[in-house]
C-alpha positions as CSV (number, residue, x, y, z in Angstrom):
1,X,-11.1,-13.3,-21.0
2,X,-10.5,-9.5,-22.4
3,X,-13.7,-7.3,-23.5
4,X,-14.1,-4.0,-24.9
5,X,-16.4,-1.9,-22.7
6,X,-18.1,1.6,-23.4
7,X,-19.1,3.2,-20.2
8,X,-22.0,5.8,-19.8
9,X,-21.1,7.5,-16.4
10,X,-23.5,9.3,-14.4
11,X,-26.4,7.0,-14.9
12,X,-29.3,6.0,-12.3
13,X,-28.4,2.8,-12.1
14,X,-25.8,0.4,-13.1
15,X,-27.2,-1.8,-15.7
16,X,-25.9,-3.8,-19.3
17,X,-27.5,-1.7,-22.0
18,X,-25.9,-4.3,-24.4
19,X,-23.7,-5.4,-27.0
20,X,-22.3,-3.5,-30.2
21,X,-20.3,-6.0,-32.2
22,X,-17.7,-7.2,-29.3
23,X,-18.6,-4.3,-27.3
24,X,-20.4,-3.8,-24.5
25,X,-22.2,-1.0,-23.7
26,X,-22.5,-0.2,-19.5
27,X,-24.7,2.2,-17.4
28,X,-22.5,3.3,-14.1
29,X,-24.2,4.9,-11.6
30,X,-20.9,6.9,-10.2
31,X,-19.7,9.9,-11.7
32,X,-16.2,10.1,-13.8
33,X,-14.2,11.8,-11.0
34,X,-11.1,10.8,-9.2
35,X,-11.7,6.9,-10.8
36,X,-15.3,6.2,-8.8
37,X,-16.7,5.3,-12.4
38,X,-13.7,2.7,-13.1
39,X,-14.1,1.5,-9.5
40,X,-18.3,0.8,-9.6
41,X,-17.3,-0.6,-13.4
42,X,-15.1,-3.6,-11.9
43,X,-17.3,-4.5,-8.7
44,X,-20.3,-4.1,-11.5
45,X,-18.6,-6.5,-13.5
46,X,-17.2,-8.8,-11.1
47,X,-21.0,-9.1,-9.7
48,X,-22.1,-9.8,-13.3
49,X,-19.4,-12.5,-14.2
50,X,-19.9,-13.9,-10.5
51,X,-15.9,-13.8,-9.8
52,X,-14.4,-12.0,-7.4
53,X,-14.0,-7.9,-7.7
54,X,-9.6,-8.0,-7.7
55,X,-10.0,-10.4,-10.3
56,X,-11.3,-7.9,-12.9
57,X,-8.7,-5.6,-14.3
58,X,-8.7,-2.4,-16.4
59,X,-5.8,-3.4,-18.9
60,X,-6.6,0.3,-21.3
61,X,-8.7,3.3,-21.1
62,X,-8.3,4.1,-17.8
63,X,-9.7,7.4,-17.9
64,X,-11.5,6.8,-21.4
65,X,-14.9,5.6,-22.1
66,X,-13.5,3.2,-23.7
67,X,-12.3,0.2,-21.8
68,X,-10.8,-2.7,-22.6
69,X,-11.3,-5.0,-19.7
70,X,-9.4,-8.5,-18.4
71,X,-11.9,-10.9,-16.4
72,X,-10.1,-13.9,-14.7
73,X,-11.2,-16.2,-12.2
74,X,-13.4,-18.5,-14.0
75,X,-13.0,-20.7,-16.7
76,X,-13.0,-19.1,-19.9
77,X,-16.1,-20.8,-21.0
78,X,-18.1,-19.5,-18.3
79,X,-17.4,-16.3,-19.2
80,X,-18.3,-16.7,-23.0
81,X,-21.8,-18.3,-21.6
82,X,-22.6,-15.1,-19.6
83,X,-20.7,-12.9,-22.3
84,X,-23.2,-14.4,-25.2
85,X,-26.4,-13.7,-22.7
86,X,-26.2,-10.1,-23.2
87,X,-28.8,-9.0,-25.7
């Protein structure tokens, strides 16, 4: 499954603010320096989808706010079931 993500770096907390159309809007806690953000944005993600962290991949917007991200790992169902519980 590939989603778009918008990061907001420097946050408290990683949390799911929510969705924009087919984006998703994500609160990292670790700053944009030497890739920490991208980093705490797949083991954030890989926690959320419940697959494992080298199965989610950073296919553009490496150093962007803009992301788009590839999950695997999980039938592609799953993922549009957890994808469709964000708010």
């Amino acid at each position: 499954m590939v989603i778009r993500v918008r990061v907001i770096p420097n946050a408290k907390e990683n949390d799911v603010v929510g969705r924009v159309g087919s984006t998703v809007r994500l609160k990292v806690a670790a700053p944009a320096i030497d890739g920490r953000a991208n980093n705490e944005l797949c083991k954030f993600l890989a926690d959320f989808f419940e697959v494992r962290p080298r199965s989610v991949k950073i296919v553009r917007g490496e150093k962007g706010r803009e992301k788009t991200v590839e999950i695997e790992g999980r039938p592609e169902e799953e993922l549009r079931y957890v994808m469709e519980s964000i708010p």
